[in-house]
N, C-alpha and C positions, 0 to 999 in steps of 0.2 A: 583466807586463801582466795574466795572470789572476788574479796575487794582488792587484793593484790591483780587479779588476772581483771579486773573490769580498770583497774588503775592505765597495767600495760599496754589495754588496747585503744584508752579515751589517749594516752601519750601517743602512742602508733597514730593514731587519727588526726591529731592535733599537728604531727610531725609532715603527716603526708596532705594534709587543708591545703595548706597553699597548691601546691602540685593540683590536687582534683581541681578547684577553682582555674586554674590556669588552665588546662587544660579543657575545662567545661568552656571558659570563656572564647581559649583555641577553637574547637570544634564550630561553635554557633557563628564565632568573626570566618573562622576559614570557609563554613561550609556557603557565608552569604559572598566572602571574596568568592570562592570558586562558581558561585550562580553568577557573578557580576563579568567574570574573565569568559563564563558558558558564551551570555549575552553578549558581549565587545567582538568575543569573536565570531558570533554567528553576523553580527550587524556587518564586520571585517570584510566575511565571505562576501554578501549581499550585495555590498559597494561595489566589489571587484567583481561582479556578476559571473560569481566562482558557480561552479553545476550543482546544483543543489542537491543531486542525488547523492555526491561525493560530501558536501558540506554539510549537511543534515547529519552522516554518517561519523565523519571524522569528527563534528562537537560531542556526539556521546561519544565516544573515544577520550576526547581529553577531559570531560567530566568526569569521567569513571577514573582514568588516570591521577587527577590532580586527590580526587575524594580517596583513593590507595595512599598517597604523597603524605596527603595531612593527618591520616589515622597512622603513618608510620612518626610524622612527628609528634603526634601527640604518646606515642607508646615510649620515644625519647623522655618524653619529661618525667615518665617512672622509673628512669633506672636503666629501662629494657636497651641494651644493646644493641643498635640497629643490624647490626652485619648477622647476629643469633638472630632475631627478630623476621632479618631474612630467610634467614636456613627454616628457621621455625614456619615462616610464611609459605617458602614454597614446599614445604614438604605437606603443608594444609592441603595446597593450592592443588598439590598432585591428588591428593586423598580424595578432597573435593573434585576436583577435575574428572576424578574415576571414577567417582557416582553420578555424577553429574557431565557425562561425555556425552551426552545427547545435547547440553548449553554448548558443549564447547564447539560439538558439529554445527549449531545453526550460527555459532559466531563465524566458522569458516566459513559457510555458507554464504554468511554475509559479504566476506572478503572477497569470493569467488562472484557474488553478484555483482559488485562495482568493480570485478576487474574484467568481464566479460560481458557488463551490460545489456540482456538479454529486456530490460525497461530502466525507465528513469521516471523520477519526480512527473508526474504529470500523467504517465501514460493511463491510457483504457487498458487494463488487463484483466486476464481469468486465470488465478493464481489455485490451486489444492478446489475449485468448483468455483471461487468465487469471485465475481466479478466486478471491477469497483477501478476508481483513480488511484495512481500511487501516490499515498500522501508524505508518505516517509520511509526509509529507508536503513532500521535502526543497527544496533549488534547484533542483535536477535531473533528481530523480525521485522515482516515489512507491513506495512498501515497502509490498509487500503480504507478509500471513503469510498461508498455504498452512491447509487443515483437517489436513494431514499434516505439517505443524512445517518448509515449505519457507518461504523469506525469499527473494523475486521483486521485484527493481528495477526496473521499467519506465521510461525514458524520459518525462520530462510532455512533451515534443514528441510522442513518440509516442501519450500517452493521448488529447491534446487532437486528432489527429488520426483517430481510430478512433472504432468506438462505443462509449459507456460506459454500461453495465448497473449501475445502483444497487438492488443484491436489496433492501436494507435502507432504501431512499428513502421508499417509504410507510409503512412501519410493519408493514404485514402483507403480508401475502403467500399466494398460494396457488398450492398441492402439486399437477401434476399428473401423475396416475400412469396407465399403462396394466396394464389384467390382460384373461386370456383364461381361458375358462368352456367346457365344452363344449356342445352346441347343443343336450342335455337338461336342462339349469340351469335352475330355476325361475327368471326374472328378480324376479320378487318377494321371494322366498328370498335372491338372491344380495344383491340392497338392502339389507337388513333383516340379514344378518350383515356386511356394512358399515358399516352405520347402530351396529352393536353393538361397532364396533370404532374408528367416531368418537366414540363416547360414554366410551372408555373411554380414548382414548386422550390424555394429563392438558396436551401440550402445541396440541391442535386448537383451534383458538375456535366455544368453541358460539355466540354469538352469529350466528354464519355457519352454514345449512345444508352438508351435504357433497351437493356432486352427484353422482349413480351414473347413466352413461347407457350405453345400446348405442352402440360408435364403430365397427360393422361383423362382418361375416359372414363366415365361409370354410365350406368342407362341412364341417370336423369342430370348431367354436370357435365363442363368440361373445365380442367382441373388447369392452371393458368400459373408460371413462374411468372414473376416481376423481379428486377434487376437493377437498380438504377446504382449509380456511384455519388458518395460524397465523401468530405473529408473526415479524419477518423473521428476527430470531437463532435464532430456533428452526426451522427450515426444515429440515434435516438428520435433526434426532430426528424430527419429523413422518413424513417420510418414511420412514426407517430402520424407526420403530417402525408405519408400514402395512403396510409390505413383511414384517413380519415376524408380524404378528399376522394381516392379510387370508388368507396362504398358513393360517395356524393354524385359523380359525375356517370357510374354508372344506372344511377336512379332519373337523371336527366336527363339521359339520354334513351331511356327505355328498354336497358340490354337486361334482357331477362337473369334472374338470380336459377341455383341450382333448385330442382324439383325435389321432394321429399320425398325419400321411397318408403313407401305403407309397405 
C-alpha cells in the first residue's frame, strides 16, 4: 500500500518536473527582465529630464506591476486558470486590502502627494517631526535624507495626515536667530557689526535687508533677533556661518556679552 501511494506521488512529481523547472527558470529570467525594464526606464525618464518626484513614483509602480504580470504567468504553467486565478486574486486582494487598509491609505496618499505636490524630489522639508531632503517619493512612503547621512521613511498616510513644512517651497528663506548682549552694548555698535557680518557673509541675500531688533530685557542682557535671508538649500551655512562669525566680531569689537545673574 505505501509503495503504491509513494509510487503515485514520485509519478505526480515526475509528471509536473518539467512545469516546476520552467517556471523556477520563468521567475529568476523574468524577475532579472523586470530589474532590466525597472532600469531602461528610469534611465528613459532621466534623458527626458521627466520630474523625478513623478518618475521615482511611477518606476515602482510598473515594477510592482510587471512582478503581479509574471507570478500570474507563471500560476499559467500549473494548470491554474488565469480568469479563476483572477476572481481568486482579487477576492485575496480584498481580504488582504481589509486588513491591510492602512497600506492601501498611504498608497493613496501617495497618489494624493504627486497630484497636489505640496514637495518634490529635492526639497528641505519637516514631514511627521522630521526634517531631511526628499529623496524619494515611493507607493508608500516618502525617503527622506537626514543633514547627518540618516535615510527616514515615513508613511504618505502619515505625511498627508500631519503638517507639512516645505523649508525649500519658496525659494528663500529666512534665518532666525536669537543672541544676547549685555545691557551696556551700544545697540548702534551691536547693528553695524552685524550688518558687517551680513555683508560678508557669501551665502546671505543682499537683496534683502538683515533685520537687527531688541526682542527683550533681563537686568543683566539685552536679548537681540537677527534676521537675515538666503536661499532655501542654503539655510544651514547661513546660519552655521552667523553663529560663528556674530560670536567673532562681537569679541572684536569689545561689545560686552550678557552678565551672569548669581
Amino acid at each position: 500500500m505505501n509503495t503504491d501511494i509513494l509510487a503515485t506521488y514520485t509519478q505526480m512529481a515526475l509528471a509536473h518536473l518539467p512545469n516546476i523547472v520552467l517556471a523556477l527558470v520563468t521567475l529568476i529570467f523574468g524577475f532579472w527582465i523586470i530589474g532590466r525594464i525597472t532600469h531602461i526606464t528610469h534611465l528613459g525618464f532621466q534623458k527626458r529630464n521627466f520630474d523625478p518626484t513623478v518618475e521615482r513614483f511611477l518606476t515602482s509602480l510598473i515594477n510592482v506591476g510587471l512582478k503581479v504580470m509574471l507570478l500570474l504567468s507563471v500560476a499559467g504553467m500549473f494548470g491554474i486558470q488565469t480568469t479563476s486565478f483572477i476572481a481568486i486574486f482579487t477576492a485575496l486582494a480584498f481580504a488582504v486590502g481589509t486588513a491591510l487598509s492602512g497600506s492601501l491609505g498611504h498608497f493613496a496618499s501617495g497618489v494624493m502627494l504627486l497630484t497636489f505636490r505640496p514637495y518634490k524630489v529635492g526639497d528641505l522639508v519637516t514631514l511627521a517631526g522630521q526634517t531631511g531632503h526628499v529623496e524619494e517619493i515611493q507607493m508608500f512612503n516618502t525617503v527622506l535624507l537626514t543633514d547627518d547621512n540618516k535615510k527616514i521613511s515615513i508613511p504618505n498616510g502619515v505625511v498627508t495626515g500631519s503638517v507639512i513644512v516645505n523649508i525649500s517651497g519658496q525659494g528663500e528663506i529666512r534665518v532666525d536667530m536669537d543672541y544676547a548682549v549685555g545691557v551696556a552694548a551700544d545697540f548702534a555698535q551691536v547693528r553695524e557689526a552685524v550688518q558687517q557680518v551680513y555683508n560678508q557673509c557669501p551665502t546671505a541675500l543682499k537683496n534683502k535687508p538683515v533685520d537687527v531688533f531688541i526682542n527683550g530685557m533681563t537686568p543683566g542682557s539685552t536679548k537681540l533677533v537677527v534676521r537675515p535671508w538666503c536661499k532655501s538649500d542654503q539655510y544651514w551655512d547661513t546660519y552655521f556661518y552667523f553663529q560663528e562669525n556674530v560670536r567673532r566680531i562681537f569679541a572684536e569689537k569689545g561689545i560686552p556679552g550678557p552678565e551672569i545673574e548669581g
